[in-house]
C-alpha positions in Angstrom: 45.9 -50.0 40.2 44.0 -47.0 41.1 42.2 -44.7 38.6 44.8 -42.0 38.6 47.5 -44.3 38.0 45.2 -45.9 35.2 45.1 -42.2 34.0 48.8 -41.3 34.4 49.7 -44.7 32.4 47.2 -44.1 29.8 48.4 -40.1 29.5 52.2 -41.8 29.5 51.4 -43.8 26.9 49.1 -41.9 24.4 52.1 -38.9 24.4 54.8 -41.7 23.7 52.6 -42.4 20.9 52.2 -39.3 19.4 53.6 -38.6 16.1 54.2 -34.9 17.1 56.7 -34.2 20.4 55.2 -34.0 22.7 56.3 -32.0 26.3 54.4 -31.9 29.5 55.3 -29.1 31.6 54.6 -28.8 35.3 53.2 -25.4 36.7 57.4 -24.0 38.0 58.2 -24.2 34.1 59.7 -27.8 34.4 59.4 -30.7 32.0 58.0 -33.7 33.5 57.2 -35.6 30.6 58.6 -36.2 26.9 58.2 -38.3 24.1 60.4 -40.5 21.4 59.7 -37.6 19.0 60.8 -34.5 21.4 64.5 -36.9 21.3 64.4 -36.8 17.7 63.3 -33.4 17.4 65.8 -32.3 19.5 69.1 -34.1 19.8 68.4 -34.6 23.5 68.2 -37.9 25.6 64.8 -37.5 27.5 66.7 -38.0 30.7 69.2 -35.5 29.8 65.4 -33.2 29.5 63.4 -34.3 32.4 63.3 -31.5 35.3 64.9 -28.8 33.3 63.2 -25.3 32.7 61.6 -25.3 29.3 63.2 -22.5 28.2 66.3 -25.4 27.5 64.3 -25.6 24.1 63.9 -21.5 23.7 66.2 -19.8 21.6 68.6 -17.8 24.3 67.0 -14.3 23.1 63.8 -15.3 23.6 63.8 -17.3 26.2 63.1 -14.3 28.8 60.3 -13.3 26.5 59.0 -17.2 26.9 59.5 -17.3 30.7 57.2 -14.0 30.8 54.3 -15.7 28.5 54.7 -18.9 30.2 54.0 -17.3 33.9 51.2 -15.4 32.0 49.7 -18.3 30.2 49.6 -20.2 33.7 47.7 -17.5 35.3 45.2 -17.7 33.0 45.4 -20.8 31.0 43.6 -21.6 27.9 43.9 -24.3 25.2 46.0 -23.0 22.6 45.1 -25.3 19.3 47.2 -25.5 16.3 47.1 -23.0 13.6 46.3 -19.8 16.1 49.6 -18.6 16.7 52.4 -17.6 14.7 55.2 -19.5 13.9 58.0 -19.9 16.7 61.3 -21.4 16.7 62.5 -23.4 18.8 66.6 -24.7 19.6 68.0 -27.9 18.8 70.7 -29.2 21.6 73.7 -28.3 18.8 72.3 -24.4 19.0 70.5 -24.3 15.6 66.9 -22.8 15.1 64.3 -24.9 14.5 60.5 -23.6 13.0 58.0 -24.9 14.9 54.5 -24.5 15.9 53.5 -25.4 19.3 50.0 -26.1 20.9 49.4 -25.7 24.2 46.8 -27.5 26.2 46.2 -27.2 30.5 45.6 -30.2 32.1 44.1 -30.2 36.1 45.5 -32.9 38.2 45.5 -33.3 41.7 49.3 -32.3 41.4 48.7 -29.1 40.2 48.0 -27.9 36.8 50.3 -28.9 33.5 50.5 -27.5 30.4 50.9 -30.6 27.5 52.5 -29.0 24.5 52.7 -30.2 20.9 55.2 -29.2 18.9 55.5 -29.7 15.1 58.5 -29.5 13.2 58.3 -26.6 10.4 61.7 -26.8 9.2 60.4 -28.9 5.6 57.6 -26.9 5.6 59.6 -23.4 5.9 62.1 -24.9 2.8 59.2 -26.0 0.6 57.6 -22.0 1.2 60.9 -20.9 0.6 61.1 -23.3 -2.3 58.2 -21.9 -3.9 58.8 -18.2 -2.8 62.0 -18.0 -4.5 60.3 -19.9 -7.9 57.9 -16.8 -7.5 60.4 -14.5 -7.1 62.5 -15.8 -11.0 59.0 -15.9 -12.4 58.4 -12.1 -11.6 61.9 -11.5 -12.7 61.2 -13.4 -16.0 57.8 -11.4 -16.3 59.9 -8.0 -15.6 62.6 -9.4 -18.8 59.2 -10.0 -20.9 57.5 -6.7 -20.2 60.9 -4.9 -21.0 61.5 -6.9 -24.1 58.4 -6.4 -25.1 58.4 -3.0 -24.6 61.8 -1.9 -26.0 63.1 -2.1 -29.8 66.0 -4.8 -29.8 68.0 -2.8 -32.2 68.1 0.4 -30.9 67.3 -0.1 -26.8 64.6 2.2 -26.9 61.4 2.2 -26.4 59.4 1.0 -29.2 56.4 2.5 -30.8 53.6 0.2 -28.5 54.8 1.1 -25.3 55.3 5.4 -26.0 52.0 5.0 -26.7 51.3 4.7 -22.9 53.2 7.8 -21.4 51.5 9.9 -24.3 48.3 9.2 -22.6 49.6 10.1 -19.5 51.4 12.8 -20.4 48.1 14.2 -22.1 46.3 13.7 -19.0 48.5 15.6 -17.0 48.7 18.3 -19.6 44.5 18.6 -19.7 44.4 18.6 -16.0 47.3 21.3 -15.5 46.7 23.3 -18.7 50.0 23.2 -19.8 51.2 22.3 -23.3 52.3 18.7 -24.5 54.3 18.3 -27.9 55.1 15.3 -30.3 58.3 14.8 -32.5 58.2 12.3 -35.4 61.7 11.9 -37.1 62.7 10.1 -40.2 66.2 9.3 -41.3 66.6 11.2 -44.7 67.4 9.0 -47.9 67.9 5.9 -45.2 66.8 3.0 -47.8 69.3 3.8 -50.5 71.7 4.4 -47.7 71.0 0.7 -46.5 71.0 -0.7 -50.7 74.1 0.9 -51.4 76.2 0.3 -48.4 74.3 -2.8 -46.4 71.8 -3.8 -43.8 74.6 -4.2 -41.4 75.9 -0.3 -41.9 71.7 0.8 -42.0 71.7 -0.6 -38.3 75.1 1.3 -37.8 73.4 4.2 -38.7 69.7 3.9 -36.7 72.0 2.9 -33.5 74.1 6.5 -33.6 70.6 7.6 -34.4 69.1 6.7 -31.3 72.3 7.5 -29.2 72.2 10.8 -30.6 69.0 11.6 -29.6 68.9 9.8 -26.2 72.2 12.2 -25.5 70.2 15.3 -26.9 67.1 14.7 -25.2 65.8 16.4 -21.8 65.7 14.0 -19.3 61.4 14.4 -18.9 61.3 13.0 -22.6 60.5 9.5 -24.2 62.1 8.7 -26.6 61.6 5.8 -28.9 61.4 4.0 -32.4 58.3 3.8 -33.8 59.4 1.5 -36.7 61.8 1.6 -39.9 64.1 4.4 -39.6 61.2 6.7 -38.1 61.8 7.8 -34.4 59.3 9.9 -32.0 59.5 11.7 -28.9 57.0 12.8 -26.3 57.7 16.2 -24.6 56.0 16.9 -21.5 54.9 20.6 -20.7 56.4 22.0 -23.9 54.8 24.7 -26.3 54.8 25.2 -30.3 58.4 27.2 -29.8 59.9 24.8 -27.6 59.0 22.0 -29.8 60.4 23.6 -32.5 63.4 24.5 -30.8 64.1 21.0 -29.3 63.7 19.3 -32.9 66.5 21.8 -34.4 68.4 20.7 -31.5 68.0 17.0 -32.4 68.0 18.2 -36.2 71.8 19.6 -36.0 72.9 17.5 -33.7 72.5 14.8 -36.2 73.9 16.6 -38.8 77.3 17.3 -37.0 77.8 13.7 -36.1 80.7 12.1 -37.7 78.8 9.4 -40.0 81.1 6.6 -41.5 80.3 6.9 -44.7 78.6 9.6 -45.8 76.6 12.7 -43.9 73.3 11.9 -42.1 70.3 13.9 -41.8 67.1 13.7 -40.4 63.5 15.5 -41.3 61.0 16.0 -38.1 57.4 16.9 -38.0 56.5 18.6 -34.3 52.7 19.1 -33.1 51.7 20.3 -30.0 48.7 20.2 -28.2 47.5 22.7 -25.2 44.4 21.9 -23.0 42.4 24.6 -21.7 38.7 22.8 -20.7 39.6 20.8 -18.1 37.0 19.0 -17.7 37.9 16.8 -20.9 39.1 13.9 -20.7 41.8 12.4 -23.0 40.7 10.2 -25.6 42.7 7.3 -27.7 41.6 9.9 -30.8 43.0 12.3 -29.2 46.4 10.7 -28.7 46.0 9.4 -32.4 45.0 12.8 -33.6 48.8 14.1 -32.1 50.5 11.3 -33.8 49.0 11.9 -37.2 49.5 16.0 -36.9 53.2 15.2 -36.5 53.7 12.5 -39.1 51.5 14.8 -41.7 54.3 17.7 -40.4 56.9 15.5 -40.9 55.9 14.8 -44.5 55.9 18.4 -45.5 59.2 18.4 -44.4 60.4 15.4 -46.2 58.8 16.8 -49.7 60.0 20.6 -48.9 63.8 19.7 -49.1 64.1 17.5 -46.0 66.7 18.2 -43.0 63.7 20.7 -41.7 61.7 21.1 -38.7 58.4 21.6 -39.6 55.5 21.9 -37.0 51.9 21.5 -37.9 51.1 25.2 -37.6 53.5 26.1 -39.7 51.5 24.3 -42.6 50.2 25.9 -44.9 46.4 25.9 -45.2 45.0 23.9 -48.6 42.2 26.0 -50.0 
């Protein structure tokens, strides 16, 4: 036995034992060579394989693609190891797709040059990513449910008093760095605890439902709206003055008043404050945004002990002496 025999028989052998398939490839494009695993990998009897173009294993719209990188590759050949390419796919005899990553590797013989490829099967691989991808996917879902329940007031749907707190800041930023105003609304629902003795819990949450409907359906669509706890709602109003405030919470005010209440009238008191940013070179503070909250809830008080069903806004307040 000569020495290239010896090394044909030795090649022969240590592709037949590879756990990978394994292809050898002659320099026309032709297999020459295949293993027990290229069979099993691809539904082929290796007979049925040997002398055919490669591209018998190439998906039919890729396979003129192949043929072009192939002739390329064999110009100027060059190991290609595992892991430096993307993921291919490859076809199974019955026409499906199969993921695979190939590694190619020149070999010079006295034949001419082949190209041995490796090819591992991706197909479990590809399931578990997509396993895992799709876990991912109902845990951001899950996380997006959280955020929202954490953020909006199970009773009414709306936003509860935590999460305002966050377009407020914003809102005042953009209000300091436009100079326009930015006003706050703090209703309460007038004379809602012996409304909720007299006639039940059940018909109180009745009640703070229409509420909230009646101000989501009143409201300008650049508002937030949301309950800030009891039966004491808020709402943000972007790029609105002392006036419009005022207007906007009579708005809200009469609109309450005309609904048709099932058991007896409903009426709400609201403090309005408004803030206006001319230095622009401040920057918003959490006092600040405190300091709006507390100017509307001390406006809304003066309306509750001056008669209640009012507007009142902050400036409107008498000075104590």
């Amino acid at each position: 036995m000569t020495d290239l025999e010896l090394d044909e028989t030795t090649l022969r052998t240590v592709i037949e034992a590879a756990p990978c398939a394994m292809i050898l490839v002659d320099d026309t494009g032709s297999i020459a060579l295949v293993n027990r695993a290229t069979e099993n990998l691809f539904g082929y009897d290796r007979n049925r394989l040997l002398g055919q173009p490669i591209e018998i294993l190439v998906p039919e719209t890729a396979r003129d693609a192949h043929q072009s990188h192939r002739q390329m590759f064999s110009s100027l050949p060059d190991s290609r190891p595992m892991g430096n390419t993307r993921d291919l796919m490859a076809r199974h005899r019955d026409g499906t797709a199969i993921p695979v990553e190939v590694g190619l590797n020149p070999i010079q013989t006295p034949d001419g040059m082949f190209v041995l490829s490796a090819i591992i099967d991706l197909t479990e691989r590809k399931r578990a990513e997509q396993r895992i991808a799709e876990q991912a996917q109902r845990l951001a879902d899950v996380n997006v449910q959280l955020e929202a329940m954490a953020a909006t007031d199970s009773l009414t749907s709306l936003w509860n008093r935590r999460a305002v707190l966050d377009p407020l800041g914003f809102q005042m930023e953009c209000a300091l760095r436009n100079g326009r105003p930015l006003s706050v609304l703090i209703l309460d629902v007038d004379h809602f605890k012996p409304y909720n003795d007299h006639f039940g819990h059940l018909a109180g949450d009745e009640v703070l439902q229409k509420f909230a409907k009646t101000l989501l359906e009143m409201a300008r669509r650049s508002d937030y709206v949301a309950r800030l706890g009891g039966e004491e709602f808020g709402a943000v109003l972007p790029e609105t003055d002392q006036l419009g405030a005022v207007r906007l919470g009579e708005r809200f005010r009469t609109g309450i008043e005309a609904v048709a209440w099932p058991k007896r009238s409903i009426t709400a008191s609201i403090g309005a404050t408004t803030a206006h940013f001319t230095n622009k070179r401040l920057r918003p503070t959490s006092g600040w945004r405190s300091k709006l909250m507390i100017d509307a809830d001390r406006a809304l008080y003066y309306a509750k002990e001056h008669g209640r069903n009012r507007v009142i806004h902050s400036q409107d307040i008498p000075q104590q002496t």
